[in-house]
C-alpha positions as CSV (number, residue, x, y, z in Angstrom):
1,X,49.5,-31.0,-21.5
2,X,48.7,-34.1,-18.5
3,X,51.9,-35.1,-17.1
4,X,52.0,-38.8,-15.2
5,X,51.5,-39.1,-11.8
6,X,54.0,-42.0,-11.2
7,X,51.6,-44.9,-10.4
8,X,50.3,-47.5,-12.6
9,X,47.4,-45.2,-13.4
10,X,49.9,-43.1,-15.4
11,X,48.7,-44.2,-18.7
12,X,46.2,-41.9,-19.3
13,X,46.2,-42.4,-23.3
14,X,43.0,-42.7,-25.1
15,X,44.6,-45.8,-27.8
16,X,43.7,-49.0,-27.7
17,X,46.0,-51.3,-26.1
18,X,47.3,-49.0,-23.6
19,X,43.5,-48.3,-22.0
20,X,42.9,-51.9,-22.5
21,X,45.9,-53.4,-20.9
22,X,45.3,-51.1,-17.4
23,X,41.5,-52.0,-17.3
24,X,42.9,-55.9,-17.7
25,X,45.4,-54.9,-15.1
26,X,43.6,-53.5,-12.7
27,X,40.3,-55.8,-12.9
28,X,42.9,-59.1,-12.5
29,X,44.1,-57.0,-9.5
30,X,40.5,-56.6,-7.8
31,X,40.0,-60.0,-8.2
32,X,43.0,-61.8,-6.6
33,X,42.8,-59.0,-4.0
34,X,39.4,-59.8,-3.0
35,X,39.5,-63.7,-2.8
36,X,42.4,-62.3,-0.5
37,X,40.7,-60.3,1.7
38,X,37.5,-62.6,2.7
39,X,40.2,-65.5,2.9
40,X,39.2,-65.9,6.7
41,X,35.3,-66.6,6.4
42,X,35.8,-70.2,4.9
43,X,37.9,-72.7,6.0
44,X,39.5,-74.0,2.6
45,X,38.8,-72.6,-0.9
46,X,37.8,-75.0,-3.8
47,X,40.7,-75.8,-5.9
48,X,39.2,-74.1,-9.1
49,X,39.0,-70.7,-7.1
50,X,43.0,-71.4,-6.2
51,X,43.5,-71.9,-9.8
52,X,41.8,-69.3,-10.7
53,X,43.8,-66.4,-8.3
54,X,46.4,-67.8,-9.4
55,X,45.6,-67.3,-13.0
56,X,44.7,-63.7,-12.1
57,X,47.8,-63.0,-10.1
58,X,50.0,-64.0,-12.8
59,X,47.9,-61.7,-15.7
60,X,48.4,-58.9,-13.6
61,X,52.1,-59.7,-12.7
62,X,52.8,-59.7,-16.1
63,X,50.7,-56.1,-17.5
64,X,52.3,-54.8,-14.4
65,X,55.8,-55.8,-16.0
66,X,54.5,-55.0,-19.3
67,X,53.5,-51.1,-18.1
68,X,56.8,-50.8,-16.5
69,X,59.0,-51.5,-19.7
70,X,56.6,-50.2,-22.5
71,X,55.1,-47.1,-20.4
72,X,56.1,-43.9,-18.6
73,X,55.4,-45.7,-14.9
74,X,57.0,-45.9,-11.9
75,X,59.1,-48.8,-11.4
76,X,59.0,-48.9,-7.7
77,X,55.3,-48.8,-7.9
78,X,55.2,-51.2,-10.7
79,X,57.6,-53.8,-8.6
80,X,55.5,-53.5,-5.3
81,X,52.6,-54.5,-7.5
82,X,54.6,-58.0,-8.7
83,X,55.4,-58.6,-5.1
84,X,52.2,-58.1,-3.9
85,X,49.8,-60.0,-6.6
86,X,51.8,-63.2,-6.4
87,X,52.3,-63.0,-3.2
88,X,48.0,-63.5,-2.5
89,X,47.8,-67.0,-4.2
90,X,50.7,-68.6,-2.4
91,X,49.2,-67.3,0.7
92,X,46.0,-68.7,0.8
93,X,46.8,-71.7,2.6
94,X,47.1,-69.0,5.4
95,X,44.2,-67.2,5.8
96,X,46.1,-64.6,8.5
97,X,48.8,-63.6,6.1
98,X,47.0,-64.0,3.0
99,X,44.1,-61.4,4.1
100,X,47.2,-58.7,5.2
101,X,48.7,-59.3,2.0
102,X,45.3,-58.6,-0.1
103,X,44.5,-55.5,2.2
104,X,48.2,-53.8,1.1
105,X,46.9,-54.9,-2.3
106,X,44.0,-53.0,-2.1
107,X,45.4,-50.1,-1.0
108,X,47.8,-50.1,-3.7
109,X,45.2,-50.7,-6.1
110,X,43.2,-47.4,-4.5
111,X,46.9,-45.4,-5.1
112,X,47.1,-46.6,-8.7
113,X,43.6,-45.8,-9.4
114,X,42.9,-42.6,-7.6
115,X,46.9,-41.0,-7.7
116,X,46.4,-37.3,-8.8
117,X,43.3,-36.7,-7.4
118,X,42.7,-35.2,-4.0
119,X,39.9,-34.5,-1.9
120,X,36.4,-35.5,-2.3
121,X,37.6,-37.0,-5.2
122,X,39.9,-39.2,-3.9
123,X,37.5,-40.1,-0.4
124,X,35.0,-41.5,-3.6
125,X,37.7,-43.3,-5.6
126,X,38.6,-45.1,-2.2
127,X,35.3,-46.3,-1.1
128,X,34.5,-47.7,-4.9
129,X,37.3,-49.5,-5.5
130,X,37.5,-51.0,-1.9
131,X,33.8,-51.8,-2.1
132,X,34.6,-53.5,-5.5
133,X,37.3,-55.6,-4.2
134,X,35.4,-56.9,-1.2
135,X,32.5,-57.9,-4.1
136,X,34.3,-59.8,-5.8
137,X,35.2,-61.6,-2.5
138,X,32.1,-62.0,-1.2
139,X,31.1,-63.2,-5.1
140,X,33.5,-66.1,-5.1
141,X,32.4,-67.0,-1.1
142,X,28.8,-67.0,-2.2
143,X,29.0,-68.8,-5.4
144,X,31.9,-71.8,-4.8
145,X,31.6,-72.1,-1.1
146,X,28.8,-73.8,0.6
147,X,26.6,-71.4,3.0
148,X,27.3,-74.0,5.9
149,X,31.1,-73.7,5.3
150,X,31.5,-69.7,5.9
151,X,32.2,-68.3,9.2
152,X,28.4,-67.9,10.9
153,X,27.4,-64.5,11.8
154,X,28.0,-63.7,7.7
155,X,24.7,-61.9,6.3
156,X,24.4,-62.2,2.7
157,X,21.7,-59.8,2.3
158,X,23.3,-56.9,4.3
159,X,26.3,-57.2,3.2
160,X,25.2,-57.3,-0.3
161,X,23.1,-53.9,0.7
162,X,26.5,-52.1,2.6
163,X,28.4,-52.6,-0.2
164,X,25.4,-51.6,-2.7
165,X,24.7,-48.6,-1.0
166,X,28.9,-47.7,-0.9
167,X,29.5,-48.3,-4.4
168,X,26.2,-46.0,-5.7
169,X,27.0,-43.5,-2.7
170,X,30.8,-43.4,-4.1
171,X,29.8,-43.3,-7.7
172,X,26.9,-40.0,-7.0
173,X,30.0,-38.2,-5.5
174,X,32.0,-38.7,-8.3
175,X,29.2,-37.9,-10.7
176,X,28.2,-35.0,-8.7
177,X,31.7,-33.0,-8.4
178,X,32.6,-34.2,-11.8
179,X,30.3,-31.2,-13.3
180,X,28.2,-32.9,-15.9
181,X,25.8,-34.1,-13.6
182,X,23.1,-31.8,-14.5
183,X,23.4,-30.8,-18.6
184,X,23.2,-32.2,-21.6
185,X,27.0,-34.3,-21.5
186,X,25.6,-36.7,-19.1
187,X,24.1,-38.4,-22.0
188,X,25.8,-36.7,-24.8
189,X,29.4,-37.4,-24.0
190,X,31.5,-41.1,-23.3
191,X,32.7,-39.6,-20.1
192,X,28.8,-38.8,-19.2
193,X,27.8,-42.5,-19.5
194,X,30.6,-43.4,-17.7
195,X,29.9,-41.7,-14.6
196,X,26.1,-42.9,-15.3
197,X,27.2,-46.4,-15.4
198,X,29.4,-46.5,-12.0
199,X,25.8,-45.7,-10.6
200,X,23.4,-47.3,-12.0
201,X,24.9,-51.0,-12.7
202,X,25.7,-51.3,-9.1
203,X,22.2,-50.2,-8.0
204,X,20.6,-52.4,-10.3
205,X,23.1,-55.3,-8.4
206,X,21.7,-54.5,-5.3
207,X,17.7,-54.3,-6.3
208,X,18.3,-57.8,-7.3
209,X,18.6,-59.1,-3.8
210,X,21.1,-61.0,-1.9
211,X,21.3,-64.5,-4.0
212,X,20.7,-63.1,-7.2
213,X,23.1,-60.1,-6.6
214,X,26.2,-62.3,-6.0
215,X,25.6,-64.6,-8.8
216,X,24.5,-62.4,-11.8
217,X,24.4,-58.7,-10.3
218,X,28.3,-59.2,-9.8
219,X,28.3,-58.6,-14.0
220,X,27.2,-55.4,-13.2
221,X,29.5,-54.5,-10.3
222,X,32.5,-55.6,-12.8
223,X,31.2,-53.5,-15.8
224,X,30.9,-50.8,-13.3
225,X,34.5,-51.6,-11.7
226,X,35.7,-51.1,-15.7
227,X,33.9,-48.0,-16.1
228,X,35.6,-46.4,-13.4
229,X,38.8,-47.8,-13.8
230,X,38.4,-46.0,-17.8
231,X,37.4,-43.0,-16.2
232,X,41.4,-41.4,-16.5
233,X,41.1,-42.6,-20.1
234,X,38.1,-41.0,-21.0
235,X,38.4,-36.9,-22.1
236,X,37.2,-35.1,-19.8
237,X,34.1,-33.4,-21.5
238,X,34.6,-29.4,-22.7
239,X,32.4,-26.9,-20.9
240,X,29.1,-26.0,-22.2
241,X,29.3,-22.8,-24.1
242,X,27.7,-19.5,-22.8
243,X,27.2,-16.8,-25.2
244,X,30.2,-14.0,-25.4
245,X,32.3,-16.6,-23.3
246,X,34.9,-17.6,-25.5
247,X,35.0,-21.2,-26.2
248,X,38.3,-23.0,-24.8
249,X,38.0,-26.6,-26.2
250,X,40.5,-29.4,-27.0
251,X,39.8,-31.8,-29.4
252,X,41.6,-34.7,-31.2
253,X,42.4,-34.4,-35.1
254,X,45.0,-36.1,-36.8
255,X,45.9,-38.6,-33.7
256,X,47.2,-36.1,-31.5
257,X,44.6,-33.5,-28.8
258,X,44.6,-30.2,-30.6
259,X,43.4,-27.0,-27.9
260,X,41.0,-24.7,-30.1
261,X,39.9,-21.4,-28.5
262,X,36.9,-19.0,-30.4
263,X,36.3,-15.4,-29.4
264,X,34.4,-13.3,-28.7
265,X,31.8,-16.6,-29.1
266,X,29.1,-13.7,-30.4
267,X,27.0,-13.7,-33.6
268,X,29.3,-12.3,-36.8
269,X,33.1,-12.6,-37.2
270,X,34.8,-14.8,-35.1
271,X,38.6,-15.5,-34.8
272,X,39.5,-19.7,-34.2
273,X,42.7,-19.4,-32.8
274,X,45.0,-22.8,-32.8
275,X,49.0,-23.3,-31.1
276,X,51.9,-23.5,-33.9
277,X,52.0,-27.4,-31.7
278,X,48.5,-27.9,-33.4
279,X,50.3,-28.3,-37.2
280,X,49.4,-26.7,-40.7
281,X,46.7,-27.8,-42.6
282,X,43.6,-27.4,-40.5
283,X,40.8,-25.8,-41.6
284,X,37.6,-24.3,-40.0
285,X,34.5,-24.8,-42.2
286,X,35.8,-24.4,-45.8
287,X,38.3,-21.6,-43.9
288,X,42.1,-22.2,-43.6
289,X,43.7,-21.5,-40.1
290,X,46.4,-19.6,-41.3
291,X,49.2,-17.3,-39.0
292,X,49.0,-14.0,-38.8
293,X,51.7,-11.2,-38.3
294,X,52.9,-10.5,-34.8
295,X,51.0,-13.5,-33.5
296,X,51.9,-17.1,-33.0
297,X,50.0,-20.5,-33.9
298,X,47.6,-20.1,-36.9
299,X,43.8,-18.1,-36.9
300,X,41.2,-18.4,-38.8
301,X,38.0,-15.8,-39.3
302,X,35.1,-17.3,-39.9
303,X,31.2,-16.0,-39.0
304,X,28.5,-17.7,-36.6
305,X,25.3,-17.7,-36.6
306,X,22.5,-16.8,-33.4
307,X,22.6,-19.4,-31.0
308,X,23.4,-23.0,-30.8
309,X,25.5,-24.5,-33.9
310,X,28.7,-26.2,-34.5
311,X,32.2,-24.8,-35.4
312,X,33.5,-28.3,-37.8
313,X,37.7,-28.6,-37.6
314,X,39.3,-30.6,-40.3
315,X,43.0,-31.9,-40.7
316,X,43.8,-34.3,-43.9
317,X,40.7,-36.7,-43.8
318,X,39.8,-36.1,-40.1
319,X,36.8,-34.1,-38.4
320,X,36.3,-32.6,-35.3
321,X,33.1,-30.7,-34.2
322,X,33.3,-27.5,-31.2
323,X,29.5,-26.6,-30.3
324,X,29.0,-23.5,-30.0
325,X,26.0,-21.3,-28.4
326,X,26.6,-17.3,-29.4
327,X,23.3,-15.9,-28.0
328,X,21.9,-13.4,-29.5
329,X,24.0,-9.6,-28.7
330,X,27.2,-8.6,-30.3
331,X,30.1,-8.6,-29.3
332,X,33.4,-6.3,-29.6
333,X,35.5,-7.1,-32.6
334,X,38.7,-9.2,-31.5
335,X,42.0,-9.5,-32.7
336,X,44.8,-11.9,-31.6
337,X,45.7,-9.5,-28.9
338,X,42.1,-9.5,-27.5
339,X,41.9,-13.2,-28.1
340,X,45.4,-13.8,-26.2
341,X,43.6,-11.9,-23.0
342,X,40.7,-14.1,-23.5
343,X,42.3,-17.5,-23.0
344,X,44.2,-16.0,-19.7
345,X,41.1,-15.5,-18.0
346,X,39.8,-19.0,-19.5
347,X,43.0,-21.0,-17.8
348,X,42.4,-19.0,-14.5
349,X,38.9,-20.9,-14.3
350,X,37.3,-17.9,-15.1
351,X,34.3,-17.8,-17.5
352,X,33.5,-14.0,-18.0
353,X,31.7,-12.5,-20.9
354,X,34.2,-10.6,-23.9
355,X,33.1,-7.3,-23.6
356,X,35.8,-5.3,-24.6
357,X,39.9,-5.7,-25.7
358,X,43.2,-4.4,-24.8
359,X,43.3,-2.1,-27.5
360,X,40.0,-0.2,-26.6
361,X,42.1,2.2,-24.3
362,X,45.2,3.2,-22.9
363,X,45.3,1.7,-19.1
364,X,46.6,4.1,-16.9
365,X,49.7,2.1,-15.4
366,X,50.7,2.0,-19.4
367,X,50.3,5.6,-19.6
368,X,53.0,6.3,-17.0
369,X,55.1,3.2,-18.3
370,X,55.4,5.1,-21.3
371,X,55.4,8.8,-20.1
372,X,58.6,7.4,-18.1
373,X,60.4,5.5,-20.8
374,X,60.6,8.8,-22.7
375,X,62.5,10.8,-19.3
376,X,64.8,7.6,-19.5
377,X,65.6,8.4,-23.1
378,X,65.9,12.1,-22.6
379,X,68.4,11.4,-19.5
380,X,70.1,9.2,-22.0
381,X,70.9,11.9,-24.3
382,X,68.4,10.6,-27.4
383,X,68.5,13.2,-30.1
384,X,64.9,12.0,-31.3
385,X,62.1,9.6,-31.1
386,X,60.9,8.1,-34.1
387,X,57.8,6.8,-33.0
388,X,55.7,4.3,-34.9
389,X,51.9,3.6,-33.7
390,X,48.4,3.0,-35.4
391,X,44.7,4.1,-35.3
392,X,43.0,2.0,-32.5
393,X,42.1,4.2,-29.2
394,X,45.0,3.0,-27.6
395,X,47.2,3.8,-30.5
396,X,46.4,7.2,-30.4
397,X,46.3,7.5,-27.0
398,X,49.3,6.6,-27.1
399,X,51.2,8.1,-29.8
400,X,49.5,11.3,-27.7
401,X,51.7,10.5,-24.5
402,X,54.7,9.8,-26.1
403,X,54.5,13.2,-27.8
404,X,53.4,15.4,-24.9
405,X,56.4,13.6,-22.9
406,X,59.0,14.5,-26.0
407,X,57.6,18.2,-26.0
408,X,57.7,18.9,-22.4
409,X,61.7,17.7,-22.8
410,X,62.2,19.5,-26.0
411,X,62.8,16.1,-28.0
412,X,61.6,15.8,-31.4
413,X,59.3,13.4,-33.3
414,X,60.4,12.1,-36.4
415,X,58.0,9.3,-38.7
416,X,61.4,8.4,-40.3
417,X,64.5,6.5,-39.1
418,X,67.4,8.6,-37.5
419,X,71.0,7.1,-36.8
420,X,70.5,9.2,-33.4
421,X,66.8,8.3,-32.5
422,X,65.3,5.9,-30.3
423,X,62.3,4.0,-32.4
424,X,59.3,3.2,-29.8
425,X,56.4,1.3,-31.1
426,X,53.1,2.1,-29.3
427,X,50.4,-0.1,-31.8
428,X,48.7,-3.3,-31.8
429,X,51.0,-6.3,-32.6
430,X,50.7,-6.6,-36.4
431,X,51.6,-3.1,-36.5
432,X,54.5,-3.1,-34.3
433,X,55.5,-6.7,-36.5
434,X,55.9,-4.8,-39.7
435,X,57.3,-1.4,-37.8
436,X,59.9,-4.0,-36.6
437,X,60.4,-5.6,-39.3
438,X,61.2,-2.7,-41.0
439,X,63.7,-1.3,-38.9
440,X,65.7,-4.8,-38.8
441,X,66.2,-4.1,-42.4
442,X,67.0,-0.1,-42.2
443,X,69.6,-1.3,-39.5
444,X,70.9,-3.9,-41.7
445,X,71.4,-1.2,-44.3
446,X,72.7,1.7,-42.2
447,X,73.4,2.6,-38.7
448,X,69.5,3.9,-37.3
449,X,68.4,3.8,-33.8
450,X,71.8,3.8,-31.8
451,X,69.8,4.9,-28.5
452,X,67.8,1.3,-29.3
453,X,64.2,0.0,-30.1
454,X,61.4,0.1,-27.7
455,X,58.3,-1.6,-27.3
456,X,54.9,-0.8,-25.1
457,X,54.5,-3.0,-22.1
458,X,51.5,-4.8,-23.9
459,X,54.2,-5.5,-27.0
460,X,56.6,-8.6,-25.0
461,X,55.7,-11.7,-27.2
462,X,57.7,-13.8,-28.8
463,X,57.0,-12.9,-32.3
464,X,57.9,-9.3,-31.3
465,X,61.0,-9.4,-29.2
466,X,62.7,-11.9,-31.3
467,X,61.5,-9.9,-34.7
468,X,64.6,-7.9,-34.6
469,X,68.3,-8.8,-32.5
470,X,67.5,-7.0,-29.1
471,X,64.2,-4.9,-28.0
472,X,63.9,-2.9,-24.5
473,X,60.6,-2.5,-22.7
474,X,59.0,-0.8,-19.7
475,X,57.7,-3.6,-17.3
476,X,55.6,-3.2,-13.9
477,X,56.8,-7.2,-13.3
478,X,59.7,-9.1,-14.1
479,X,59.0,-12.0,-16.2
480,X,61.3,-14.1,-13.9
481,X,59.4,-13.7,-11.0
482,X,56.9,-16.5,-10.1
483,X,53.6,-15.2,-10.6
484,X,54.3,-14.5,-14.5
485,X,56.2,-17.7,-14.8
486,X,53.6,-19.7,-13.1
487,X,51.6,-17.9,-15.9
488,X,53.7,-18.7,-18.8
489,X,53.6,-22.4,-17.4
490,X,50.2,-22.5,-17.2
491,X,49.1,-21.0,-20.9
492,X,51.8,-23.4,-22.1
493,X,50.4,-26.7,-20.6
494,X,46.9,-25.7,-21.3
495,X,47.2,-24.3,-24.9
496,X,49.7,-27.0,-26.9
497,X,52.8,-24.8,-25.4
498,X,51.2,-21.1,-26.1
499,X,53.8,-18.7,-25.2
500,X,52.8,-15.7,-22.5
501,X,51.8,-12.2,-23.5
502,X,51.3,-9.2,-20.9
503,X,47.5,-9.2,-22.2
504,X,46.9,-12.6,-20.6
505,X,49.2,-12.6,-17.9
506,X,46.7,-9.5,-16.9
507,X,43.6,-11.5,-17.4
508,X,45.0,-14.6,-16.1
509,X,46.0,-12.1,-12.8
510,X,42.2,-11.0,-12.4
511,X,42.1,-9.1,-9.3
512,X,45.7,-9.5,-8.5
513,X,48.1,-6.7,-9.0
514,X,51.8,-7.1,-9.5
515,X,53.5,-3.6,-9.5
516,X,56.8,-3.7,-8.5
517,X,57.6,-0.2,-9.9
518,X,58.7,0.8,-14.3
519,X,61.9,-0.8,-15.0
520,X,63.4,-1.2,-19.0
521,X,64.3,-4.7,-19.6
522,X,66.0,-5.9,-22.7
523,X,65.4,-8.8,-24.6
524,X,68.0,-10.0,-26.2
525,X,68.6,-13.2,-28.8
526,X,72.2,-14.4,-26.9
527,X,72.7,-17.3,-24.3
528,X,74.2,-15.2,-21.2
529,X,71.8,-14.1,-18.2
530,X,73.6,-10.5,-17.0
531,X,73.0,-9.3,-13.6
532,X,70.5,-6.6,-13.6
533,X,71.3,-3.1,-11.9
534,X,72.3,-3.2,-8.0
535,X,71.5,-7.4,-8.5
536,X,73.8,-10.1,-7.3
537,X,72.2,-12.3,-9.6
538,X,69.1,-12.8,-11.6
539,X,66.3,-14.2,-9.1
540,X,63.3,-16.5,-10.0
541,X,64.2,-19.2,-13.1
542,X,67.3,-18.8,-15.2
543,X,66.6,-17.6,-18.2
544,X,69.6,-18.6,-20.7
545,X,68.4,-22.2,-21.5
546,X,65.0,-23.7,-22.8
547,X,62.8,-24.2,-19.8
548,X,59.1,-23.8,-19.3
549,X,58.3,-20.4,-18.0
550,X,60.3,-18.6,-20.2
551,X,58.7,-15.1,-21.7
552,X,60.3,-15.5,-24.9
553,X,62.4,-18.5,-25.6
554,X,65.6,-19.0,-26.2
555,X,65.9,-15.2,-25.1
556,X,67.6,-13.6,-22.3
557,X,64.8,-10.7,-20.6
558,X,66.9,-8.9,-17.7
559,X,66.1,-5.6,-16.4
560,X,68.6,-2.9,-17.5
561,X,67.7,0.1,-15.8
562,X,66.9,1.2,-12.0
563,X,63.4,1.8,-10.8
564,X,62.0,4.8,-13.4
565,X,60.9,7.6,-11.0
């Protein structure tokens, strides 16, 4: 999700009134700031040109007021604005005082346009909207005043060129670094056409020469000012699919943005994926997105065809269309796991090719995660491991550690619940869903598992820690650190507030490694934050209230055991 940047350019909203009251606003600005700024090349302005700034000054007084009460933007930025704008039309008696005035106003008007970007970015939003402002200056100078009136030394036609050649130069840097400057959403997409009109209508302004630039190419230098301006209002277009990428898209259904992810984005079956924020009822094709066991949001299967087509979203009466280009290979079969590991390496900024999931193999760093959860248990005196686990390579693989591990320590494997057992879940997550849903209800019957229920390190997700009261799991990291809660934060903003899962924190990691040696945390469904062993306190965010970053919400995670040798 887009939070505000504080400035009057806050109100990024694609209704109506909101877009059209900051284009208003911020045109009514350019205006009165212009007349302001080439106050000192005439010696009096007509009266209709006073009038008319004054006019201006008070529109954009008011919206500025307006934004301030009925919007999420800063006051203090929104009272500098009032001060500022009616101070240019009482000031143009003075033609000192008057320009100063008008220059702070421009740069106010660059902060509220160009706040939140940095960079090249922001270098190209300054040099368009201060060549706009001195247009419109030089517009009113040309048109009202006569030529003998205006301070000599004033060229018409090179001025009319500089600021020609700055607003086109501005607008091709924009266009370029914006990334559509060379596929098919140029043309295809509003925010495309935008970009193409902050170029073209001011170069068409300046091929019509001097006279005729000022007098009817000005049209064009406004329209262009607007598209800009619109710009932070307009979506920013998805990327163009590339077959076995999955497809990361957001898209509006049912009045509100709605993030859509597809995997593997290959020929055949294909999992749409959608956050529990998105809402029930949307279908893929004739396909329901429904939820699935052990996963969050809802999912819905559907098949593509070989290349270029298009993926149609529907909620109530509305439509939405993902294209999608799936090439020509296959691709490995993907569950929500798979698909949770996908969109981590999608928010990094990385766009690699599905070729394989989690549950293909059994990584080595889980290997010895779970070879030393069972020494813990045997140090803890667990009379048995009843051990729960499913067919996929890693499954087995698995299941194979754990019971190599019990052997070598003389500790038995039971398939059935044992008051004295420890149950450890080594599948994929709708296995381990229904393995813990089923020992909630043998503990809520009889007293099973007193030496506690244990997950694999890929099995800490929401839907599974919270499935039954408390769950314990061997971690390389601790989810309070910052790298995994500047990952939770991150899959939250970007997919409709997605909740982590060790699969894409490792994706989203890439080449990073966070191994800060096998501890057993708990998670546990109560409101305290415990000290962990030899820990004055629990570092990093605290974890017993509702705040972004948390692993599993509204659940304490704290590690409960030393460093596992």
């Amino acid at each position: 999700m887009e939070h505000p940047h504080g400035g009057l350019d806050a109100v990024v909203e694609t209704s109506a009134w909101p877009v059209a009251l900051r284009l208003t606003l911020l045109l009514a600005t350019a205006f009165v700031a212009g007349v302001g700024v080439v106050r000192p090349l005439a010696p009096a302005l007509p009266r209709r040109v006073v009038l008319s700034v004054a006019v201006a000054s008070a529109l954009s007084a008011a919206l500025a007021v307006v934004s301030a009460v009925a919007m999420d933007v800063a006051v203090v930025g929104a009272v500098a604005h009032v001060v500022l704008v009616a101070a240019v039309p009482a000031l143009l008696g003075r033609a000192g005082p008057a320009r100063a005035v008008a220059v702070a106003l421009a740069v106010l008007l660059v902060v509220e346009t160009a706040a939140g970007r940095s960079g090249v970015e922001f270098v190209a939003d300054t040099v368009y909207v201060a060549g706009a402002v001195t247009w419109f200056g030089l517009a009113v100078l040309a048109l009202t005043v006569p030529a003998a009136e205006v301070a000599s030394g004033l060229r018409p036609r090179q001025l009319a060129l500089a600021l020609g050649v700055a607003l086109v130069g501005a607008g091709a840097v924009r266009l370029v670094a914006s990334g559509v400057a060379f596929d098919r959403r140029l043309y295809g997409t509003w925010f495309g056409l935008a970009l193409l009109a902050v170029v073209a209508l001011p170069l068409a302004a300046t091929l019509l020469g001097p006279a005729r630039a000022y007098r009817y190419g000005t049209v064009g230098v406004v329209l262009a000012f607007v598209a800009w301006s619109g710009l932070a209002a307009v979506p920013r277009p998805d990327e163009l699919p590339t077959p076995g990428v999955p497809v990361l898209a957001e898209k509006t259904l049912a009045g509100k943005r709605v993030p859509v992810l597809v995997a593997p984005h290959r020929p055949g079956r294909n999992l749409v994926h959608f956050p529990a924020s998105a809402g029930d009822g949307i279908r893929v094709g004739a396909v329901p997105a429904l939820p699935r066991a052990g996963a969050e949001g809802t999912w819905a299967e559907v098949d593509l065809p070989a290349g270029r087509s298009e993926i149609v979203l529907t909620s109530g009466s509305d439509t939405a269309v993902v294209d999608v280009d799936t090439g020509a290979g296959g691709g490995p079969r993907v569950d929500p796991e798979c698909a949770s590991a996908a969109l981590g390496g999608l928010i990094a900024g990385r766009r690699d090719v599905l070729a394989a999931c989690p549950s293909d193999r059994l990584s080595t760093v889980d290997e010895q995660a779970l070879r030393k959860l069972v020494s813990f248990l045997v140090a803890r005196g667990a009379g048995g491991i009843t051990l729960a686990a499913d067919s996929t390579p890693r499954g087995v693989d698995a299941a194979r550690v754990v019971r190599e591990e019990a052997a070598g320590a003389g500790v038995a494997i039971d398939a059935e619940p044992r008051p004295d057992n420890a149950l450890v879940t080594v599948s994929g997550w709708e296995s381990a869903h229904a393995s813990l849903t089923a020992a909630g209800a043998h503990q809520a019957e009889r007293a099973v598992y007193a030496h506690g229920v244990y997950l694999a390190p890929w099995l800490l997700t929401t839907p599974l820690a919270t499935a039954v009261t408390t769950v314990s799991v061997p971690l390389r990291f601790d989810p309070r650190e910052p790298l995994p809660i500047g990952y939770a934060v991150a899959v939250g903003n970007r997919f409709g507030g997605a909740n982590p899962t060790p699969a894409g924190f490792e994706a989203w990691l890439g080449d990073r490694a966070v191994d800060d040696g096998v501890r057993i945390f708990a998670a546990a469904q109560v409101t305290a934050m415990p000290a962990g062993p030899d820990e004055a306190h629990g570092p990093g965010m605290p974890m017993n209230e509702e705040l972004a970053g948390q692993w599993v919400p509204k659940t304490t995670v704290v590690p409960v055991s030393a460093l596992l040798t």
